[in-house]
N, C-alpha and C positions, 0 to 999 in steps of 0.2 A: 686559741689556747684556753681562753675565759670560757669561753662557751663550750665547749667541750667537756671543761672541768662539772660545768654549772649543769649541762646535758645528762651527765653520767647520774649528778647527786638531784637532781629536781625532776628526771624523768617520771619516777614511780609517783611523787605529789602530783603532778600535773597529770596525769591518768585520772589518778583519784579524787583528784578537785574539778576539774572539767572533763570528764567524760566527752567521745567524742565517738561518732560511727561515721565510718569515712564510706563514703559511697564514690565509684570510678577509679577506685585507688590502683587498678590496671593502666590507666592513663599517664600516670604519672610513674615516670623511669627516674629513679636517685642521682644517676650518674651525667643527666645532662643537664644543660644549663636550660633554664625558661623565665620568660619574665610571666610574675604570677599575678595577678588581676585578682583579687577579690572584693566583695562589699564589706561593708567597715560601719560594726556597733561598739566596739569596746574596745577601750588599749589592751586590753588581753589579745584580740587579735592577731596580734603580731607573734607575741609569745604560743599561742595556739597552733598556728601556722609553721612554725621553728621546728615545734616539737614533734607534731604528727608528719611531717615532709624528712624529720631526721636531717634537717640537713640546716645551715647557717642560711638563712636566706636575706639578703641586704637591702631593707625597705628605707624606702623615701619617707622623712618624715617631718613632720616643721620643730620649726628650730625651738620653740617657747619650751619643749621635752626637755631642752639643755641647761634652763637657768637653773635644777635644783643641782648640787653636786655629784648626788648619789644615781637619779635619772641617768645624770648625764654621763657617769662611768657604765650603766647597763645601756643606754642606749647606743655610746660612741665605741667603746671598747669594746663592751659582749655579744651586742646584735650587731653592730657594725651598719648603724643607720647613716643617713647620706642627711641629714640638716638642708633645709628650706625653707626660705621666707617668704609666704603663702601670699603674702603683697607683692611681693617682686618677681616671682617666679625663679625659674632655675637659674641657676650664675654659672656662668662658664667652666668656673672651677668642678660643680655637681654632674655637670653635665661630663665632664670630662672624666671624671670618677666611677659614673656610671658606666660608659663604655668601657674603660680599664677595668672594670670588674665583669664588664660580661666576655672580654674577650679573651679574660682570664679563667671563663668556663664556670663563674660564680652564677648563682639565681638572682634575678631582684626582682625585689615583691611591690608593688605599688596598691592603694587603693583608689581605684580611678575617678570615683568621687568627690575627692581631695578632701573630704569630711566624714565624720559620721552620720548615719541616716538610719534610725531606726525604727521606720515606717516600711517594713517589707512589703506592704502593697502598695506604697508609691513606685513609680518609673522611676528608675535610677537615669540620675545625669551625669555622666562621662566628662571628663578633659581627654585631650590628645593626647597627654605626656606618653602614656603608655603605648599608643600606636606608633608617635615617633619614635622613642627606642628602639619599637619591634622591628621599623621599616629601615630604619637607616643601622643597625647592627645584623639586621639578620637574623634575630632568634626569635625561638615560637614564642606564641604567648599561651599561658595555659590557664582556664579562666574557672574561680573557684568561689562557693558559696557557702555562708555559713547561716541556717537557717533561722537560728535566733541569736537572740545576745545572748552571751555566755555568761552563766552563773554558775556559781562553785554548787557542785556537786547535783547537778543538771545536767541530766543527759544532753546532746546537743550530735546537729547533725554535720558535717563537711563533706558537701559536695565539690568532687575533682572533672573537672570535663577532659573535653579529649583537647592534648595541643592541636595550636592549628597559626600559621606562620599567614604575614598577611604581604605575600609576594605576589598578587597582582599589584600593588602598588610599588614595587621595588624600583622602577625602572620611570617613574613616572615622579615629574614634578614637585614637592612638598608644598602646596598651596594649601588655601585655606579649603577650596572644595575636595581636595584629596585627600584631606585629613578628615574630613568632616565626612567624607563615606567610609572612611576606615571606621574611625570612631563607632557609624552604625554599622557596622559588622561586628565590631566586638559588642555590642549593645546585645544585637542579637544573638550571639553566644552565650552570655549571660542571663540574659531572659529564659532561654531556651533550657539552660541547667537549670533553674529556678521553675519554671514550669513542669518539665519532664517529674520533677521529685515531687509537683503540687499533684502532680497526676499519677505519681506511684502510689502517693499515700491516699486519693478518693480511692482508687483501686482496691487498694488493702484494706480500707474502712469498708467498701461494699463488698466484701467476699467476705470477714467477720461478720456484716449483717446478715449476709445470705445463709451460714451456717448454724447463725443463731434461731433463724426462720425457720431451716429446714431441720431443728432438732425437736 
């Protein structure tokens, strides 16, 4: 209901303070559920994500969000985050919350990094979390990039990749080495969106040269 209300009156600000050019946005269908995987520079993040998917999406987040009063009515009531204590990991109770909301056809958004990392030429380092969700509920994961930090009134780009469900492991053990070849399949997913757009844009800078040459 919060967010909805907050959707209807904050959509046209959030357009116009963060600018966004969504690339793959075929990829992504409104109506299903996915757990959504992105890199993670700014708590706008999450807000960014909400707004351009159209949709409530319910991210994992640590718990330290909840001490101010006011955080903690947007984070618990309007985005509808899941609280975790980043020392202890998941608690039965998160984990259990997560599934009732995926199998209640909700999105949840994790950033698999479990931090922010705002070095985009470093290797991103993964946790499981998100692979075990995917394998043991059953939903795709659909893995998204945002190519810088977000600044008010900076263009900014979001990349959408294609889903992709990781049921060769469905059927097989949850050990430490079957998570840990999931984990690098989703690696590579993410690399690979990240790359693909590092390669649109050499592209488009070398055809702007070539026309400036050939004038």
């Amino acid at each position: 209901m919060f967010f909805w209300l907050l959707f209807v009156l904050f959509s046209l600000p959030i357009y116009l303070f963060l600018p966004m050019k969504i690339f793959g946005k075929k990829n992504y269908n409104k109506k299903n559920k996915y757990i959504i995987v992105c890199n993670h520079q700014s708590c706008l993040d999450p807000i960014i994500l909400d707004f351009y998917f159209g949709k409530r999406i319910r991210f994992i987040a640590k718990k330290e969000l909840w001490k101010n009063k006011n955080k903690s009515f947007l984070f618990d009531t309007v985005l509808g985050c899941i609280p975790v204590d980043r020392s202890k990991g998941l608690t039965i109770s998160a984990t259990k919350e997560v599934y009732t909301l995926l199998k209640n056809n909700e999105s949840l958004g994790l950033f698999p990094e479990g931090t922010r990392n705002n070095d985009l030429n470093q290797d991103m380092q993964i946790k499981s979390g998100a692979c075990l969700f995917a394998i043991k509920s059953k939903t795709p994961i659909l893995p998204c990039f945002i190519t810088s930090k977000p600044r008010f009134f900076r263009k900014n780009n979001l990349l959408i990749g294609k889903p992709f469900e990781l049921n060769g492991f469905y059927d097989k053990k949850l050990d430490k080495e079957t998570l840990a070849n999931a984990q690098e399949l989703l690696l590579n997913k993410m690399t690979e969106l990240k790359e693909n757009y590092n390669q649109y844009i050499f592209e488009k800078d070398m055809i702007k040269k070539l026309k400036k040459t050939s004038k």
